[in-house]
C-alpha positions as CSV (number, residue, x, y, z in Angstrom):
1,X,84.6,75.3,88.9
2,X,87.5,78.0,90.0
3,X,89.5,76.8,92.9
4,X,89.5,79.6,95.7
5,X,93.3,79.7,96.8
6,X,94.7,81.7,100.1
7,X,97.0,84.9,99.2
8,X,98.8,86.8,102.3
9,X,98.6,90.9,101.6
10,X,100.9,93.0,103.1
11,X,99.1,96.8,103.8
12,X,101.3,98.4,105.8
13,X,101.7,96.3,109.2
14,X,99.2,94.8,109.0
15,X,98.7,91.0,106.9
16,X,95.7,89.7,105.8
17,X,94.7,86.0,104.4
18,X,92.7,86.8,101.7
19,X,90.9,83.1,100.2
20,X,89.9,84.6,96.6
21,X,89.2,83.7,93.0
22,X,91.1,86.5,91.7
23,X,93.3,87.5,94.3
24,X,96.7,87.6,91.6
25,X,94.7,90.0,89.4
26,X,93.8,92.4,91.9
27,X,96.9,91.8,94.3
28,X,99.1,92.4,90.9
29,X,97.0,95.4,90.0
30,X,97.0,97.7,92.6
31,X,99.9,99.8,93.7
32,X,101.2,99.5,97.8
33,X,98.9,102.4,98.8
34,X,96.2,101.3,97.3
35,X,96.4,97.9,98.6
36,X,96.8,99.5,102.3
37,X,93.2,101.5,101.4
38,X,91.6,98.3,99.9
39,X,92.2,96.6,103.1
40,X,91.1,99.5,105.3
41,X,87.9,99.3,103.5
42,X,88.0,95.7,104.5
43,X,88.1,96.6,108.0
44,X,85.3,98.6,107.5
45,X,87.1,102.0,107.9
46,X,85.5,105.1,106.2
47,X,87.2,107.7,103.7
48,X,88.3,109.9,106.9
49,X,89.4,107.2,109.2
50,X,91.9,105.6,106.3
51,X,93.2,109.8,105.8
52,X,93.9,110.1,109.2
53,X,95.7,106.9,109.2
54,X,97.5,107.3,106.4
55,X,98.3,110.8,106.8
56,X,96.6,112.0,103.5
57,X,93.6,113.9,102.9
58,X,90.1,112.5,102.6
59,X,90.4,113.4,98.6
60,X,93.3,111.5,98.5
61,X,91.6,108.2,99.7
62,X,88.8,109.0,97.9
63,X,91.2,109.2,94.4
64,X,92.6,106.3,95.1
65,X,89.5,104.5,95.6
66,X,88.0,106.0,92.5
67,X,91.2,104.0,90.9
68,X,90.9,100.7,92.7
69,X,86.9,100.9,91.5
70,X,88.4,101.5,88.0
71,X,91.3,98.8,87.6
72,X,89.2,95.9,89.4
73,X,86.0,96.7,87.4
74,X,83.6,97.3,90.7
75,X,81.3,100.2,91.8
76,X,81.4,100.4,95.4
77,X,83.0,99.1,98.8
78,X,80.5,96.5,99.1
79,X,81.7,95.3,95.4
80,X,85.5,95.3,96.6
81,X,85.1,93.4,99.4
82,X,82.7,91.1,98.2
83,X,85.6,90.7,94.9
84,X,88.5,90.0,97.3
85,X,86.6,87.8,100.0
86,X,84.5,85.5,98.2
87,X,85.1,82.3,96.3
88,X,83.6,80.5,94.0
């Protein structure tokens, strides 16, 4: 059995305790920005609200999410979060 271990993420101001399995792979492989939209989406903040926020457009978010999808091997928002929040 995995240990689940506690990783702080930085996303712009804000700082999250994220208790993961694989929090150092997907920490590691996502860039700044799209740690800041990965934990927007862990807020529960649609594709416009995380634009306005960021001051990008909506195709912008919705690029980067296509790439966090892609790197950490998931298919939707429910997927991410379920990936970063649970443990074993």
């Amino acid at each position: 059995m995995t240990r689940a271990e506690a990783f702080f993420v930085k996303a712009g101001k804000d700082e999250y305790v994220v208790i993961a399995r694989d929090a150092p792979r997907w920490v590691e492989a996502l860039t700044p920005a799209e740690r800041e939209v990965a934990a927007a989406v862990l807020r529960g903040a649609t594709n416009k609200e995380i634009a306005r926020t960021r001051g990008v457009s909506e195709r912008t978010v919705a690029n980067q999410l296509a790439r966090i999808y892609d790197k950490l091997r998931v298919r939707s928002r429910a997927e991410l979060t379920a990936m970063i929040l649970t443990a074993p």
